[in-house]
C-alpha positions as CSV (number, residue, x, y, z in Angstrom):
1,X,118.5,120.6,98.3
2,X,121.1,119.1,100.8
3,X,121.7,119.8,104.2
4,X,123.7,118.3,107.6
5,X,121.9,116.5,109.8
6,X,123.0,117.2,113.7
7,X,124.7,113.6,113.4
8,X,127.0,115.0,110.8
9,X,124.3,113.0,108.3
10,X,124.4,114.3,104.8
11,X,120.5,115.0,104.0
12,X,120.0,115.2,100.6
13,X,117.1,116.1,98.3
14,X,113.8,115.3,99.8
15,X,110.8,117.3,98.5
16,X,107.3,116.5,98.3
17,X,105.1,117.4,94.6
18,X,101.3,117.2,94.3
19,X,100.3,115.4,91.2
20,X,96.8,114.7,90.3
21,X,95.6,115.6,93.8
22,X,98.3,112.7,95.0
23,X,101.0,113.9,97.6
24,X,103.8,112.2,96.8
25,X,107.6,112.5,98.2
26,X,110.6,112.3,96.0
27,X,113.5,111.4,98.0
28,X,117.2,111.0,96.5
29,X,118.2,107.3,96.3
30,X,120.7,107.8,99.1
31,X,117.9,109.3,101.3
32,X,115.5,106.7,100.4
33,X,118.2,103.8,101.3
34,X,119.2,105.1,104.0
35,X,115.7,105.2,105.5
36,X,115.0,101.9,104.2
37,X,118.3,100.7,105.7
38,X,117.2,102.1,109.2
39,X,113.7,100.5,108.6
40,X,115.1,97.0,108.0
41,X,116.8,97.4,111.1
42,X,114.5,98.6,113.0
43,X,112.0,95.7,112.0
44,X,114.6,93.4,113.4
45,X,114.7,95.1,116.7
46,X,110.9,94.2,116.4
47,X,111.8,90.4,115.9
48,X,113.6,90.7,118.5
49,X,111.6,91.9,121.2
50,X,109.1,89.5,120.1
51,X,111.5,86.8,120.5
52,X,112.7,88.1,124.0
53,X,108.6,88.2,125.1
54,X,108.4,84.6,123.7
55,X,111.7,83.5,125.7
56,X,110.0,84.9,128.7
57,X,112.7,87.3,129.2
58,X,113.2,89.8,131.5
59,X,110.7,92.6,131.5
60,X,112.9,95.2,132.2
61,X,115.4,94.0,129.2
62,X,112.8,93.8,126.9
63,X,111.0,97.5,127.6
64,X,115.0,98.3,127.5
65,X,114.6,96.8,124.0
66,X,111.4,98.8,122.9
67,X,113.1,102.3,124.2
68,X,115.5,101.6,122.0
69,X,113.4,100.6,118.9
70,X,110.9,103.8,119.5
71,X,114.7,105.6,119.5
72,X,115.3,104.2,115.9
73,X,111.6,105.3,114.8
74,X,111.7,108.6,116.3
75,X,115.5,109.2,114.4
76,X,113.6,108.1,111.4
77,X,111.3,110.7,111.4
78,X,113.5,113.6,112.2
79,X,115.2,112.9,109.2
80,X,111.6,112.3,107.2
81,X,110.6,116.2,108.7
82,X,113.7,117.6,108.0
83,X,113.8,117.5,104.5
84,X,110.1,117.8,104.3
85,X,111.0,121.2,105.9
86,X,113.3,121.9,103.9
87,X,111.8,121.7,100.6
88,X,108.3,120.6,100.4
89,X,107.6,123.2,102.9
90,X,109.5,125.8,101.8
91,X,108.5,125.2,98.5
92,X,104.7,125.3,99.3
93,X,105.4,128.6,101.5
94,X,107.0,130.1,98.4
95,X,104.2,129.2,96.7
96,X,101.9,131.1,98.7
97,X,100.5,128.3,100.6
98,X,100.7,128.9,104.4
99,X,98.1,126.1,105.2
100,X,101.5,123.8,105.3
101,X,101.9,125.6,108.4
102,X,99.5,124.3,109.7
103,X,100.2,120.6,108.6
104,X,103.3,120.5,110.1
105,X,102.3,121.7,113.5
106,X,99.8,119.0,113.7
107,X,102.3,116.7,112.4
108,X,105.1,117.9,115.1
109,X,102.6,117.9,117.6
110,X,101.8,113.9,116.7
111,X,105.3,113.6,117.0
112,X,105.9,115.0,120.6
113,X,103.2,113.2,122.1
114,X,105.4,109.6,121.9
């Protein structure tokens, strides 16, 4: 399954299986580099703001810093529940399983508390 992202993003196949009890996600390799190529920036942007507390810089450049980092994390994870909505739930919905619903409530609800 493949979808747009707001950003104009191409979202591509992201759905979630249950083997042996284990829930597992099965991204496509784009998907999963393109996370992991956020990711790797986004632990820089952690470097960095560690750097900039060491240097003794500027608090209100550095919180400007960790806005933008917890930016990064939160774009992350829009594109992690989008394709989890879009197949894995779906799928499980299909399936007759409306508990899912209920995971991903709780899981927005984690989300809109940062």
């Amino acid at each position: 399954m493949s979808g747009k992202m707001p950003n104009g993003e191409i979202l591509e196949e992201a759905c979630c299986s249950l083997e042996h009890n284990d829930r597992k996600s099965h991204h496509s390799d784009k998907v999963k580099n393109n996370l992991v190529t956020r990711l790797n920036r986004i632990e820089g942007q952690i470097r960095g703001i560690k750097g900039l507390i060491e240097k003794d810089t500027y608090c209100d450049d550095v919180i400007t810093q960790i806005s933008a980092t917890q930016s990064a994390l939160n774009s992350v994870a829009k594109i992690l529940l989008e394709g989890h909505m879009k197949s894995c739930v779906v799928e499980r919905i299909q399936e007759g399983d409306l508990e899912v619903l209920d995971e991903v409530l709780v899981t927005v609800q984690k989300l809109m508390k940062k």
